[in-house]
PyMOL commands that place a pseudoatom at each C-alpha (Angstrom):
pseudoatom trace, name=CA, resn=UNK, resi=1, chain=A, elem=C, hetatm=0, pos=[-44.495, 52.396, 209.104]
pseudoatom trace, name=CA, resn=UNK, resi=2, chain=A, elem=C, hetatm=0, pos=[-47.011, 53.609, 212.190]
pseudoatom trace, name=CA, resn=UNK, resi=3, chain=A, elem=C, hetatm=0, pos=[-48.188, 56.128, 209.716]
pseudoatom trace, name=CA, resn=UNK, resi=4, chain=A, elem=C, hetatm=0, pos=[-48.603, 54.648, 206.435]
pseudoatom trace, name=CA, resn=UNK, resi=5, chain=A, elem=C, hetatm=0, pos=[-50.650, 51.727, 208.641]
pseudoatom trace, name=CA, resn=UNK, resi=6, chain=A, elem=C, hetatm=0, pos=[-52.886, 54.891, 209.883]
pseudoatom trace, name=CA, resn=UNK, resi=7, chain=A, elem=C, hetatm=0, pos=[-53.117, 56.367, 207.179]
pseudoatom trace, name=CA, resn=UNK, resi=8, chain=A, elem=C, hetatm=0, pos=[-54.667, 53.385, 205.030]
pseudoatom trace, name=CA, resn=UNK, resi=9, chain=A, elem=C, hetatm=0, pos=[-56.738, 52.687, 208.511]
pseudoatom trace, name=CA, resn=UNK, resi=10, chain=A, elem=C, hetatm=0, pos=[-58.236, 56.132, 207.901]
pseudoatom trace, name=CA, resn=UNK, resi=11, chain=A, elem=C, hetatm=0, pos=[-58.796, 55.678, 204.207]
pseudoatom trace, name=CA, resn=UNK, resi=12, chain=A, elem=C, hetatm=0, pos=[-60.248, 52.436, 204.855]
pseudoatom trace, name=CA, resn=UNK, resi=13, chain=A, elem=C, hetatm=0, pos=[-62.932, 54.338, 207.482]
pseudoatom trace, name=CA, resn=UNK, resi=14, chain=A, elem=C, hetatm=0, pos=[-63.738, 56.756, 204.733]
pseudoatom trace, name=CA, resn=UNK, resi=15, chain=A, elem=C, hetatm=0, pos=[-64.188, 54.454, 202.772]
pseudoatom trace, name=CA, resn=UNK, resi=16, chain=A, elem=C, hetatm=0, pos=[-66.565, 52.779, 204.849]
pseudoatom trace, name=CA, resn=UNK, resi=17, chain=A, elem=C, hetatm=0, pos=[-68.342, 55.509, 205.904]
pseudoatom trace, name=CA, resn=UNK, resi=18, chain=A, elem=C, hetatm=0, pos=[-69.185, 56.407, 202.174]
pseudoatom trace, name=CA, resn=UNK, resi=19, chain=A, elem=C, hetatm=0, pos=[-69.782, 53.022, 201.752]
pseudoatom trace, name=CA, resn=UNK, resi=20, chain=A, elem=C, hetatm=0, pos=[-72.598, 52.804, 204.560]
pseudoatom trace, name=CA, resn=UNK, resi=21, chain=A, elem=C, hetatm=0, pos=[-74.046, 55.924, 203.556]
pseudoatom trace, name=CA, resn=UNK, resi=22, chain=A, elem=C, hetatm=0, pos=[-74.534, 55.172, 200.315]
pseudoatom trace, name=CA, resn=UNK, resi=23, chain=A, elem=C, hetatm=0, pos=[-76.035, 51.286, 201.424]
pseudoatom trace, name=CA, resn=UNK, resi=24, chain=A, elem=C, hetatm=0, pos=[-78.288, 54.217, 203.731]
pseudoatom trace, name=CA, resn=UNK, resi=25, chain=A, elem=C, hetatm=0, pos=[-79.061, 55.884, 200.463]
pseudoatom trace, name=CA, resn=UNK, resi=26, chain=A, elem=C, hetatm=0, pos=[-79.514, 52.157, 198.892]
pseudoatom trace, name=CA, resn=UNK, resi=27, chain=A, elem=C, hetatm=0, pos=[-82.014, 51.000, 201.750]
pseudoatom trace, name=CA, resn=UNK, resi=28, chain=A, elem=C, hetatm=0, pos=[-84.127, 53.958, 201.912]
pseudoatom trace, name=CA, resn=UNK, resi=29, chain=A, elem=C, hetatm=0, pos=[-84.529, 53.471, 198.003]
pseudoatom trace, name=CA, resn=UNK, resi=30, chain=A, elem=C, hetatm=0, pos=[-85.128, 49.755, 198.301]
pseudoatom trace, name=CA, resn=UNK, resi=31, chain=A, elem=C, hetatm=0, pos=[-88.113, 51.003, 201.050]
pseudoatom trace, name=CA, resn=UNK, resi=32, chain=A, elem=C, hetatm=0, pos=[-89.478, 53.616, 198.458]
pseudoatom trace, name=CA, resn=UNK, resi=33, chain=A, elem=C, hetatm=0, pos=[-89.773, 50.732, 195.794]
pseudoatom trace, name=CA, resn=UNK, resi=34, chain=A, elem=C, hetatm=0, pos=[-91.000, 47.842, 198.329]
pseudoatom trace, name=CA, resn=UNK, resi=35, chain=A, elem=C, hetatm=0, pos=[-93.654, 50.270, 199.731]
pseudoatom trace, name=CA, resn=UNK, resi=36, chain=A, elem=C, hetatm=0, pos=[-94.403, 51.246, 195.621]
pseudoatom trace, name=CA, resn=UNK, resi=37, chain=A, elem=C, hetatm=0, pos=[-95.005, 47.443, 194.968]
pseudoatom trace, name=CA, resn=UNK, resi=38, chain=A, elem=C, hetatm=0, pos=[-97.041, 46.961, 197.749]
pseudoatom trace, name=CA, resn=UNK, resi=39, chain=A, elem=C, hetatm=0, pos=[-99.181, 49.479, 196.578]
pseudoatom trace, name=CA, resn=UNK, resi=40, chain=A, elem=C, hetatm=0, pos=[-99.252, 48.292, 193.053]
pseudoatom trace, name=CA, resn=UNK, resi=41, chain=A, elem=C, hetatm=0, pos=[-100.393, 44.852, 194.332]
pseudoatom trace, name=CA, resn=UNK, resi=42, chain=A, elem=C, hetatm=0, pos=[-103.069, 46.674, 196.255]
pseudoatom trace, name=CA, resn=UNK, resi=43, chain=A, elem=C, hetatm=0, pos=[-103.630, 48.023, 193.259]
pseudoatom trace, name=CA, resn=UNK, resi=44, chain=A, elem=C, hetatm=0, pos=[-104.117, 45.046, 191.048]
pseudoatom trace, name=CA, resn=UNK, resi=45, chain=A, elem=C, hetatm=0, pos=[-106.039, 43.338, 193.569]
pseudoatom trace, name=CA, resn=UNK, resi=46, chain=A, elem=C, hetatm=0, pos=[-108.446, 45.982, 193.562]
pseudoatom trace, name=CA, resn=UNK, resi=47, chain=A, elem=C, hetatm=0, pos=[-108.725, 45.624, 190.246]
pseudoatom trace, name=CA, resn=UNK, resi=48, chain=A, elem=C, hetatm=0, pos=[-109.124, 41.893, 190.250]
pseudoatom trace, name=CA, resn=UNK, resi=49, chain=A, elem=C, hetatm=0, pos=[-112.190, 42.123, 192.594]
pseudoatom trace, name=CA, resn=UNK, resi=50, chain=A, elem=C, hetatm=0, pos=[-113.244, 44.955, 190.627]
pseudoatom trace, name=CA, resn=UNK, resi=51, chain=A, elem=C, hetatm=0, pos=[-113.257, 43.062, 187.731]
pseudoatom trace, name=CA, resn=UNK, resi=52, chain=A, elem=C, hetatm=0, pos=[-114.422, 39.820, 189.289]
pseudoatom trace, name=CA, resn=UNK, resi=53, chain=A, elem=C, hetatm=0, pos=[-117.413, 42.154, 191.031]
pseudoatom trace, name=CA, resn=UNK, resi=54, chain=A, elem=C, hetatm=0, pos=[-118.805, 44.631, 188.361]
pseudoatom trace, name=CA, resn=UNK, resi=55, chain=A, elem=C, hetatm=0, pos=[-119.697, 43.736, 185.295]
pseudoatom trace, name=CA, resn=UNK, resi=56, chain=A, elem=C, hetatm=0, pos=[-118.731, 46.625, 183.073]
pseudoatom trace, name=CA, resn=UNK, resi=57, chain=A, elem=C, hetatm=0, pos=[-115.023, 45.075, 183.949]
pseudoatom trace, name=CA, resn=UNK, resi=58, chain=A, elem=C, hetatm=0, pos=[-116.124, 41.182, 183.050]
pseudoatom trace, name=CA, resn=UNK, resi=59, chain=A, elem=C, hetatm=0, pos=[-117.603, 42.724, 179.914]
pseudoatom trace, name=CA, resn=UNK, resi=60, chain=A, elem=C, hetatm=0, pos=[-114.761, 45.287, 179.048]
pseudoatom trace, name=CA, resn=UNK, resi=61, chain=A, elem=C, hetatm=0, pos=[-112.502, 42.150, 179.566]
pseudoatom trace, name=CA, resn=UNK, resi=62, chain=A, elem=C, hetatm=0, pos=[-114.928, 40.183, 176.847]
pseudoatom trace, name=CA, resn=UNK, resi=63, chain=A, elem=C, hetatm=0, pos=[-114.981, 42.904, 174.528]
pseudoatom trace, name=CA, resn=UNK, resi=64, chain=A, elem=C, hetatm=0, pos=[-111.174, 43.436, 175.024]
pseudoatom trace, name=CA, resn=UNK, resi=65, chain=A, elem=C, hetatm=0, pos=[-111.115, 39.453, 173.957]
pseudoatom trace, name=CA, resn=UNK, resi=66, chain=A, elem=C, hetatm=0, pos=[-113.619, 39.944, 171.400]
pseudoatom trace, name=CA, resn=UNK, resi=67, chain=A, elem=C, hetatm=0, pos=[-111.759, 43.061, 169.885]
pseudoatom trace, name=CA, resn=UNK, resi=68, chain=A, elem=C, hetatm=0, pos=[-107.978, 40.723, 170.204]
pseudoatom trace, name=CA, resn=UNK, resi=69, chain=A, elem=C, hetatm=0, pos=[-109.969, 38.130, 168.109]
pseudoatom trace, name=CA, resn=UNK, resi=70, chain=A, elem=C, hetatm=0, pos=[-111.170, 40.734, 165.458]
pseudoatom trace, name=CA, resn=UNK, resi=71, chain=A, elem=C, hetatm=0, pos=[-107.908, 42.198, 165.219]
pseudoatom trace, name=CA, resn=UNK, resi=72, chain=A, elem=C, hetatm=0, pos=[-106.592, 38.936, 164.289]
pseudoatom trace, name=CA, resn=UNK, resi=73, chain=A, elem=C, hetatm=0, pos=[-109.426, 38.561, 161.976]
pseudoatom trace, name=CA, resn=UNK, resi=74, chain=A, elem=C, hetatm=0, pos=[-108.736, 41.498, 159.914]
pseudoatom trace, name=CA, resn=UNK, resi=75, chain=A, elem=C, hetatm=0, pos=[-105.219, 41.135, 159.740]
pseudoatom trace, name=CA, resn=UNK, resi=76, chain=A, elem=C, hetatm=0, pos=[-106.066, 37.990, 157.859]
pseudoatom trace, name=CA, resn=UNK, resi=77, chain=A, elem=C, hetatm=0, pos=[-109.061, 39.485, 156.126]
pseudoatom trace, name=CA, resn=UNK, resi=78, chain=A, elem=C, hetatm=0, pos=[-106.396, 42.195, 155.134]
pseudoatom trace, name=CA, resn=UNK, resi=79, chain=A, elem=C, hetatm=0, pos=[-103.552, 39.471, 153.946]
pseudoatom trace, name=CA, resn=UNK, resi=80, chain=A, elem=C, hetatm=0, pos=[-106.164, 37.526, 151.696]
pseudoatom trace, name=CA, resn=UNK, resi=81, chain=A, elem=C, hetatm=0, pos=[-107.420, 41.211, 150.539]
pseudoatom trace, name=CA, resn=UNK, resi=82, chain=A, elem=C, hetatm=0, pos=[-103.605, 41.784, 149.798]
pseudoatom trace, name=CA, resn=UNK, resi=83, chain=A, elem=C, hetatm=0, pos=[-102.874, 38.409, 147.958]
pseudoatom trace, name=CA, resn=UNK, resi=84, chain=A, elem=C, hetatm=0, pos=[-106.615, 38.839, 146.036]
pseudoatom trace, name=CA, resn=UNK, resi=85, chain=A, elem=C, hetatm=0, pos=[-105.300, 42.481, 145.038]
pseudoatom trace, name=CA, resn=UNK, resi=86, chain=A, elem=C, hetatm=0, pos=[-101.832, 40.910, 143.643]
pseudoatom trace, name=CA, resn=UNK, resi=87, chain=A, elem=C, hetatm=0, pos=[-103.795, 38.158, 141.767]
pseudoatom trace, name=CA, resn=UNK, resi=88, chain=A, elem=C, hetatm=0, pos=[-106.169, 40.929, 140.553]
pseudoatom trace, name=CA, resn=UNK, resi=89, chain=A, elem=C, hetatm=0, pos=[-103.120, 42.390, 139.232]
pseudoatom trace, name=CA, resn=UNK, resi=90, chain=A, elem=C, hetatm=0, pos=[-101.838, 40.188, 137.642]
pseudoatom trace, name=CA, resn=UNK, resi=91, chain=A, elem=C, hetatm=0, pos=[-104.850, 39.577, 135.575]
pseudoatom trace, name=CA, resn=UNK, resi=92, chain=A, elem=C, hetatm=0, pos=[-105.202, 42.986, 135.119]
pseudoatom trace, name=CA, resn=UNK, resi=93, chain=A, elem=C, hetatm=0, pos=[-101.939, 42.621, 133.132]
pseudoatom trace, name=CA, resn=UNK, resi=94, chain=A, elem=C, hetatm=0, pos=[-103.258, 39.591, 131.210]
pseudoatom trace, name=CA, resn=UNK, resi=95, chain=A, elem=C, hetatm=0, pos=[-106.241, 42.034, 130.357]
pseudoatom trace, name=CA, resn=UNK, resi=96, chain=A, elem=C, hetatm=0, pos=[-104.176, 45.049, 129.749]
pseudoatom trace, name=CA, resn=UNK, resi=97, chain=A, elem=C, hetatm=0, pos=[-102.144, 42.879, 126.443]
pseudoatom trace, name=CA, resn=UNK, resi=98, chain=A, elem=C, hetatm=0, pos=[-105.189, 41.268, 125.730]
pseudoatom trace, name=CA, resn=UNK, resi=99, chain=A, elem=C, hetatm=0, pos=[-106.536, 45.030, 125.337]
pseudoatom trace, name=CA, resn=UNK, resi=100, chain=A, elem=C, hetatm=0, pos=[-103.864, 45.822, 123.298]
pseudoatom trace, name=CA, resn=UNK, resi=101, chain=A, elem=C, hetatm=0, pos=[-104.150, 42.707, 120.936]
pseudoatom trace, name=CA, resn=UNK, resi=102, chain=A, elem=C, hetatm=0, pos=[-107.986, 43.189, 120.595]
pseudoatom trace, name=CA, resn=UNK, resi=103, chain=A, elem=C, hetatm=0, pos=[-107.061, 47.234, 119.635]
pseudoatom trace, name=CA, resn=UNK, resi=104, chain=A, elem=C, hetatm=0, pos=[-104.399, 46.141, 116.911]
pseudoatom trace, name=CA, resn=UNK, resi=105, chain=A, elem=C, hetatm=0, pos=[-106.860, 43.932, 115.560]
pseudoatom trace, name=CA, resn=UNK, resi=106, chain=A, elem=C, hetatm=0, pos=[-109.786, 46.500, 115.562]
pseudoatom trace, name=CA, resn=UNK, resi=107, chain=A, elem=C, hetatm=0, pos=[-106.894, 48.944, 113.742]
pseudoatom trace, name=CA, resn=UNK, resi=108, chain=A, elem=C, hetatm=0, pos=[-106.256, 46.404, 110.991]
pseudoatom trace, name=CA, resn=UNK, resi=109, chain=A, elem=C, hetatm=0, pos=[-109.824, 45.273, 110.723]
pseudoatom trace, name=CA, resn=UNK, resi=110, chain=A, elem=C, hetatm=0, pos=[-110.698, 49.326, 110.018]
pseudoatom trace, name=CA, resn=UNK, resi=111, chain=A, elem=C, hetatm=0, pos=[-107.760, 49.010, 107.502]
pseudoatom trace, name=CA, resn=UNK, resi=112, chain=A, elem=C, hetatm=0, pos=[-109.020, 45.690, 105.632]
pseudoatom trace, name=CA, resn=UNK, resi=113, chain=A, elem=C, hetatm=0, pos=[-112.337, 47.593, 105.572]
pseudoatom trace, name=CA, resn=UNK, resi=114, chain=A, elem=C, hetatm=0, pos=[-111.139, 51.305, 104.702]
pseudoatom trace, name=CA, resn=UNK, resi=115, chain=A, elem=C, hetatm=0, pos=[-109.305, 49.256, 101.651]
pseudoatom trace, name=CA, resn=UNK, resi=116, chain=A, elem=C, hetatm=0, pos=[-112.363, 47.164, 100.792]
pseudoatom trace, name=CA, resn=UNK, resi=117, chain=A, elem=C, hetatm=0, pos=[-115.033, 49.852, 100.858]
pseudoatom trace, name=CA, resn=UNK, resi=118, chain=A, elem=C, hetatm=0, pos=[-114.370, 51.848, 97.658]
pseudoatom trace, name=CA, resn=UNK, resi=119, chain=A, elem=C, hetatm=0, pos=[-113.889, 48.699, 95.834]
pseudoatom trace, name=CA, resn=UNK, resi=120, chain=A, elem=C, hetatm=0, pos=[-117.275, 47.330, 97.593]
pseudoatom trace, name=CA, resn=UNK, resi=121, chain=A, elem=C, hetatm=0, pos=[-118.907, 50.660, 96.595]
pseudoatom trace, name=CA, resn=UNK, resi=122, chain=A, elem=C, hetatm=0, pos=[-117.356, 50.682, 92.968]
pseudoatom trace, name=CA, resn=UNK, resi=123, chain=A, elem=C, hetatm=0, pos=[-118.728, 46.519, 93.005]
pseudoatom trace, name=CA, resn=UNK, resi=124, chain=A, elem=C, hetatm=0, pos=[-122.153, 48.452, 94.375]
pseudoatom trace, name=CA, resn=UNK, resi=125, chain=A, elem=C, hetatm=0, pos=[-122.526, 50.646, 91.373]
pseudoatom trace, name=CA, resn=UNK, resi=126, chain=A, elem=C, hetatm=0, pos=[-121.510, 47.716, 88.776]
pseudoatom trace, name=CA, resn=UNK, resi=127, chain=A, elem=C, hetatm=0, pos=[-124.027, 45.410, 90.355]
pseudoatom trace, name=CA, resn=UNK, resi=128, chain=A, elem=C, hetatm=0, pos=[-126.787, 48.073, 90.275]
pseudoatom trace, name=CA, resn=UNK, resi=129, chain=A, elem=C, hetatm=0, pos=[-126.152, 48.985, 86.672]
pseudoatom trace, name=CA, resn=UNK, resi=130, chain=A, elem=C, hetatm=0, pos=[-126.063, 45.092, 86.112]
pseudoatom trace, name=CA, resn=UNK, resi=131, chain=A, elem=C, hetatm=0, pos=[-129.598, 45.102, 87.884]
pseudoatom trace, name=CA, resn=UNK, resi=132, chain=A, elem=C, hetatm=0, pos=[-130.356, 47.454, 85.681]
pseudoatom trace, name=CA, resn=UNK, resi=133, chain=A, elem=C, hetatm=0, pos=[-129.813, 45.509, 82.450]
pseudoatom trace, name=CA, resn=UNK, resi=134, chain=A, elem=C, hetatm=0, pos=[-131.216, 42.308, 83.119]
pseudoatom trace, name=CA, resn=UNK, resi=135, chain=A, elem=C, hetatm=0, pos=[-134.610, 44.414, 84.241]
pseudoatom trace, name=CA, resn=UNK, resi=136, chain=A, elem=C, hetatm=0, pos=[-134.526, 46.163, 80.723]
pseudoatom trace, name=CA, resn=UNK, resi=137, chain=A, elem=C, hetatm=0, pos=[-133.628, 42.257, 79.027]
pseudoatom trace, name=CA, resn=UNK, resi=138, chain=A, elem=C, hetatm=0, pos=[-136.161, 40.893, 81.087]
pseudoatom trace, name=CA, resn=UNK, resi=139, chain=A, elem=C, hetatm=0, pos=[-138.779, 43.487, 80.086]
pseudoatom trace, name=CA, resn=UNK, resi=140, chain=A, elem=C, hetatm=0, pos=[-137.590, 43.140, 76.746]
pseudoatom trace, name=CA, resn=UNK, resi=141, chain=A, elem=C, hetatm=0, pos=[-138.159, 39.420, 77.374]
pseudoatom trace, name=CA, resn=UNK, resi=142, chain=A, elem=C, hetatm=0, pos=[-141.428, 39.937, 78.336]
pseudoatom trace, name=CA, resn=UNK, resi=143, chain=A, elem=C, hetatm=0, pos=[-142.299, 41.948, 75.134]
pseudoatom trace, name=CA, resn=UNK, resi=144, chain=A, elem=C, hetatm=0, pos=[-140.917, 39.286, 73.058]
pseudoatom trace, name=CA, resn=UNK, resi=145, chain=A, elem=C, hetatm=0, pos=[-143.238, 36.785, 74.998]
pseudoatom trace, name=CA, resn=UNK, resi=146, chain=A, elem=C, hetatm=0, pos=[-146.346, 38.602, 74.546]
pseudoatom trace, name=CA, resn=UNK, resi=147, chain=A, elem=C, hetatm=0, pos=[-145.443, 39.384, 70.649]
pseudoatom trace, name=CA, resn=UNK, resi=148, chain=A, elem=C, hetatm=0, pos=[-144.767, 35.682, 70.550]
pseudoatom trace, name=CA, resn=UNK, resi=149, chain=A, elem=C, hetatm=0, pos=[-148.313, 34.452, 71.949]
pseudoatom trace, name=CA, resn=UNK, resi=150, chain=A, elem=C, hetatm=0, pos=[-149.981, 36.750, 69.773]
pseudoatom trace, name=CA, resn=UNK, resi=151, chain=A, elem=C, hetatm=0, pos=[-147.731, 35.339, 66.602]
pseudoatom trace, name=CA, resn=UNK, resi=152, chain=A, elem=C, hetatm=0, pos=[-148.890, 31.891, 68.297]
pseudoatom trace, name=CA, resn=UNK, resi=153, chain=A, elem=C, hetatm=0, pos=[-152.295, 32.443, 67.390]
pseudoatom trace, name=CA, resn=UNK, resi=154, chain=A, elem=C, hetatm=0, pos=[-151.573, 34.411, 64.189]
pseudoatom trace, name=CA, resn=UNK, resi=155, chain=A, elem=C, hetatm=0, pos=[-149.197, 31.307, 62.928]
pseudoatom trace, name=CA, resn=UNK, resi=156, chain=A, elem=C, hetatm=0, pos=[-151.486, 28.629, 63.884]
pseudoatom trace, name=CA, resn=UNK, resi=157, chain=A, elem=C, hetatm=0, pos=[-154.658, 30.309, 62.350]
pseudoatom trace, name=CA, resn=UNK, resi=158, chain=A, elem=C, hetatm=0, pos=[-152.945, 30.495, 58.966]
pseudoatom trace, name=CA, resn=UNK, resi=159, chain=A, elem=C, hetatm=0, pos=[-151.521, 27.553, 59.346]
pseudoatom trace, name=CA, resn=UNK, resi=160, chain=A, elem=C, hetatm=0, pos=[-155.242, 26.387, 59.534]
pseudoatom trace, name=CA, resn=UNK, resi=161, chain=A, elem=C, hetatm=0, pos=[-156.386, 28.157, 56.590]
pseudoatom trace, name=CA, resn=UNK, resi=162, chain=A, elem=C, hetatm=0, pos=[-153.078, 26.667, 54.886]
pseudoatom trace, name=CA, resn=UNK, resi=163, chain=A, elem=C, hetatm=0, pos=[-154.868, 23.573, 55.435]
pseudoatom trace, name=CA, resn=UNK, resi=164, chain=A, elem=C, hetatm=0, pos=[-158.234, 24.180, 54.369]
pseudoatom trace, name=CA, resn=UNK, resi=165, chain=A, elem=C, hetatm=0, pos=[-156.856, 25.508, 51.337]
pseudoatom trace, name=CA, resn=UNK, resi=166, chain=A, elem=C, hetatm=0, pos=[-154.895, 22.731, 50.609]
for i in range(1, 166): cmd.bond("trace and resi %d" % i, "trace and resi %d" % (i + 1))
show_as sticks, trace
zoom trace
Protein backbone atom coordinates (compact mmCIF):
# COMPACT_ATOMS: atom_id res chain seq x y z
CA UNK A 1 0.00 0.00 0.00
CA UNK A 2 3.44 2.28 0.54
CA UNK A 3 3.58 2.24 -3.18
CA UNK A 4 0.30 2.76 -4.62
CA UNK A 5 0.22 5.92 -1.86
CA UNK A 6 3.63 7.06 -3.77
CA UNK A 7 2.74 6.47 -6.67
CA UNK A 8 -0.57 8.69 -6.73
CA UNK A 9 1.78 11.25 -4.53
CA UNK A 10 3.93 11.40 -7.66
CA UNK A 11 1.08 11.66 -10.10
CA UNK A 12 -0.43 14.20 -8.03
CA UNK A 13 3.18 16.35 -8.30
CA UNK A 14 3.00 15.96 -12.03
CA UNK A 15 0.10 16.95 -12.04
CA UNK A 16 0.83 19.97 -10.28
CA UNK A 17 3.74 20.82 -11.89
CA UNK A 18 1.82 20.87 -15.32
CA UNK A 19 -0.69 22.54 -13.61
CA UNK A 20 1.63 25.56 -12.44
CA UNK A 21 3.28 25.73 -15.62
CA UNK A 22 0.53 26.07 -17.53
CA UNK A 23 -1.08 28.93 -14.73
CA UNK A 24 2.93 30.29 -15.75
CA UNK A 25 1.86 30.07 -19.34
CA UNK A 26 -1.72 31.59 -18.16
CA UNK A 27 -0.06 34.64 -16.24
CA UNK A 28 2.41 35.62 -18.72
CA UNK A 29 -0.64 35.72 -21.24
CA UNK A 30 -2.86 37.58 -18.82
CA UNK A 31 0.44 40.25 -18.68
CA UNK A 32 0.59 40.33 -22.61
CA UNK A 33 -3.23 41.30 -22.68
CA UNK A 34 -3.19 43.72 -19.45
CA UNK A 35 -0.10 45.52 -20.90
CA UNK A 36 -2.24 45.42 -24.62
CA UNK A 37 -5.20 47.21 -22.80
CA UNK A 38 -3.21 49.59 -21.22
CA UNK A 39 -1.98 50.59 -24.35
CA UNK A 40 -5.30 50.66 -26.04
CA UNK A 41 -6.54 53.05 -23.30
CA UNK A 42 -3.49 55.14 -24.00
CA UNK A 43 -4.62 54.86 -27.13
CA UNK A 44 -8.14 56.08 -26.89
CA UNK A 45 -7.19 58.75 -24.66
CA UNK A 46 -5.00 60.09 -27.15
CA UNK A 47 -7.57 60.09 -29.30
CA UNK A 48 -10.04 61.74 -27.01
CA UNK A 49 -7.71 64.79 -26.52
CA UNK A 50 -7.01 64.58 -30.05
CA UNK A 51 -10.37 64.91 -30.83
CA UNK A 52 -11.27 67.29 -28.03
CA UNK A 53 -7.95 69.47 -29.30
CA UNK A 54 -7.94 69.62 -33.20
CA UNK A 55 -10.59 70.42 -35.03
CA UNK A 56 -10.37 68.27 -38.12
CA UNK A 57 -11.40 65.44 -35.32
CA UNK A 58 -14.52 67.70 -33.78
CA UNK A 59 -15.46 68.20 -37.42
CA UNK A 60 -14.80 64.57 -38.76
CA UNK A 61 -16.94 63.60 -35.65
CA UNK A 62 -19.82 66.23 -37.03
CA UNK A 63 -19.61 65.08 -40.42
CA UNK A 64 -19.52 61.41 -39.19
CA UNK A 65 -23.00 62.59 -37.33
CA UNK A 66 -24.08 64.47 -40.22
CA UNK A 67 -23.35 61.50 -42.69
CA UNK A 68 -25.33 58.81 -39.74
CA UNK A 69 -28.27 61.32 -40.15
CA UNK A 70 -28.19 61.24 -44.06
CA UNK A 71 -27.89 57.67 -44.12
CA UNK A 72 -30.99 57.46 -42.23
CA UNK A 73 -32.44 59.97 -44.50
CA UNK A 74 -32.02 58.09 -47.60
CA UNK A 75 -32.97 54.91 -46.36
CA UNK A 76 -36.31 56.56 -45.90
CA UNK A 77 -36.04 58.65 -49.02
CA UNK A 78 -35.34 55.12 -50.61
CA UNK A 79 -38.51 53.27 -48.75
CA UNK A 80 -41.01 56.12 -49.89
CA UNK A 81 -39.12 55.90 -53.48
CA UNK A 82 -39.88 52.06 -53.13
CA UNK A 83 -43.61 52.32 -51.99
CA UNK A 84 -44.08 55.45 -54.80
CA UNK A 85 -42.53 52.86 -57.42
CA UNK A 86 -45.16 50.01 -56.25
CA UNK A 87 -48.05 52.57 -56.40
CA UNK A 88 -46.64 53.70 -59.80
CA UNK A 89 -47.09 50.20 -60.68
CA UNK A 90 -49.93 49.58 -59.94
CA UNK A 91 -51.33 52.37 -61.94
CA UNK A 92 -49.28 51.48 -64.57
CA UNK A 93 -51.48 48.33 -64.66
CA UNK A 94 -54.70 50.38 -64.45
CA UNK A 95 -53.15 52.23 -67.58
CA UNK A 96 -51.87 49.20 -69.29
CA UNK A 97 -56.04 47.68 -69.52
CA UNK A 98 -57.15 50.99 -69.95
CA UNK A 99 -54.65 50.91 -73.09
CA UNK A 100 -56.00 47.92 -74.15
CA UNK A 101 -59.76 48.99 -73.86
CA UNK A 102 -59.05 52.36 -75.64
CA UNK A 103 -57.13 50.00 -78.62
CA UNK A 104 -60.25 47.59 -78.95
CA UNK A 105 -62.32 50.49 -79.24
CA UNK A 106 -60.09 52.34 -81.84
CA UNK A 107 -60.19 48.60 -83.75
CA UNK A 108 -63.99 48.56 -83.81
CA UNK A 109 -64.37 52.24 -84.41
CA UNK A 110 -61.97 51.59 -87.80
CA UNK A 111 -64.46 48.67 -88.39
CA UNK A 112 -67.85 50.77 -87.94
CA UNK A 113 -66.06 53.21 -90.28
CA UNK A 114 -64.34 50.72 -92.90
CA UNK A 115 -68.22 49.37 -93.09
CA UNK A 116 -69.75 52.84 -93.31
CA UNK A 117 -67.44 54.42 -95.86
CA UNK A 118 -68.47 52.75 -99.15
CA UNK A 119 -72.00 53.18 -98.22
CA UNK A 120 -71.12 57.00 -97.21
CA UNK A 121 -69.30 57.27 -100.58
CA UNK A 122 -72.12 55.41 -102.60
CA UNK A 123 -74.71 58.12 -100.32
CA UNK A 124 -71.85 60.81 -101.73
CA UNK A 125 -72.44 60.06 -105.34
CA UNK A 126 -76.46 59.82 -104.92
CA UNK A 127 -76.49 63.14 -103.14
CA UNK A 128 -74.28 64.79 -105.81
CA UNK A 129 -76.33 63.48 -108.68
CA UNK A 130 -79.40 64.67 -106.52
CA UNK A 131 -77.55 68.16 -106.44
CA UNK A 132 -77.40 67.81 -109.73
CA UNK A 133 -81.12 67.61 -110.53
CA UNK A 134 -82.59 70.09 -108.45
CA UNK A 135 -79.80 72.66 -110.13
CA UNK A 136 -81.13 71.59 -113.66
CA UNK A 137 -85.15 71.89 -112.02
CA UNK A 138 -84.20 74.96 -110.53
CA UNK A 139 -82.71 76.40 -113.74
CA UNK A 140 -85.53 75.03 -115.44
CA UNK A 141 -87.52 76.90 -112.78
CA UNK A 142 -85.95 79.88 -113.50
CA UNK A 143 -86.72 79.65 -117.30
CA UNK A 144 -90.24 79.03 -116.57
CA UNK A 145 -90.18 82.27 -114.35
CA UNK A 146 -88.76 84.50 -116.84
CA UNK A 147 -91.15 82.95 -119.75
CA UNK A 148 -93.86 83.57 -117.21
CA UNK A 149 -93.12 87.46 -116.58
CA UNK A 150 -92.83 87.98 -120.11
CA UNK A 151 -96.42 86.01 -120.67
CA UNK A 152 -97.37 88.46 -117.64
CA UNK A 153 -97.09 91.35 -119.71
CA UNK A 154 -98.15 89.64 -122.97
CA UNK A 155 -101.55 88.34 -121.07
CA UNK A 156 -102.32 91.50 -119.41
CA UNK A 157 -101.75 93.71 -122.58
CA UNK A 158 -104.32 91.67 -124.49
CA UNK A 159 -106.29 91.39 -121.86
CA UNK A 160 -106.34 95.28 -122.17
CA UNK A 161 -107.05 95.41 -125.72
CA UNK A 162 -109.82 92.64 -124.87
CA UNK A 163 -111.24 95.43 -123.07
CA UNK A 164 -111.04 98.24 -125.28
CA UNK A 165 -112.52 96.16 -127.79
CA UNK A 166 -115.25 95.20 -125.87
Amino acid sequence: MGKEVLCISQSIRSRIEEVNGGMNVLKSDVKDIKDNISILKDEIKNLKNGIKDSKGYVNAEEDISTLKIQFKTLKNDIKDLKEYIKDFEEDLHFLKDDMKDLKKRQEDTNKFIQKLEPENSNSYIEIISKIKDINIELEELKEIRKITKENCYDIARLKSVKQLGE
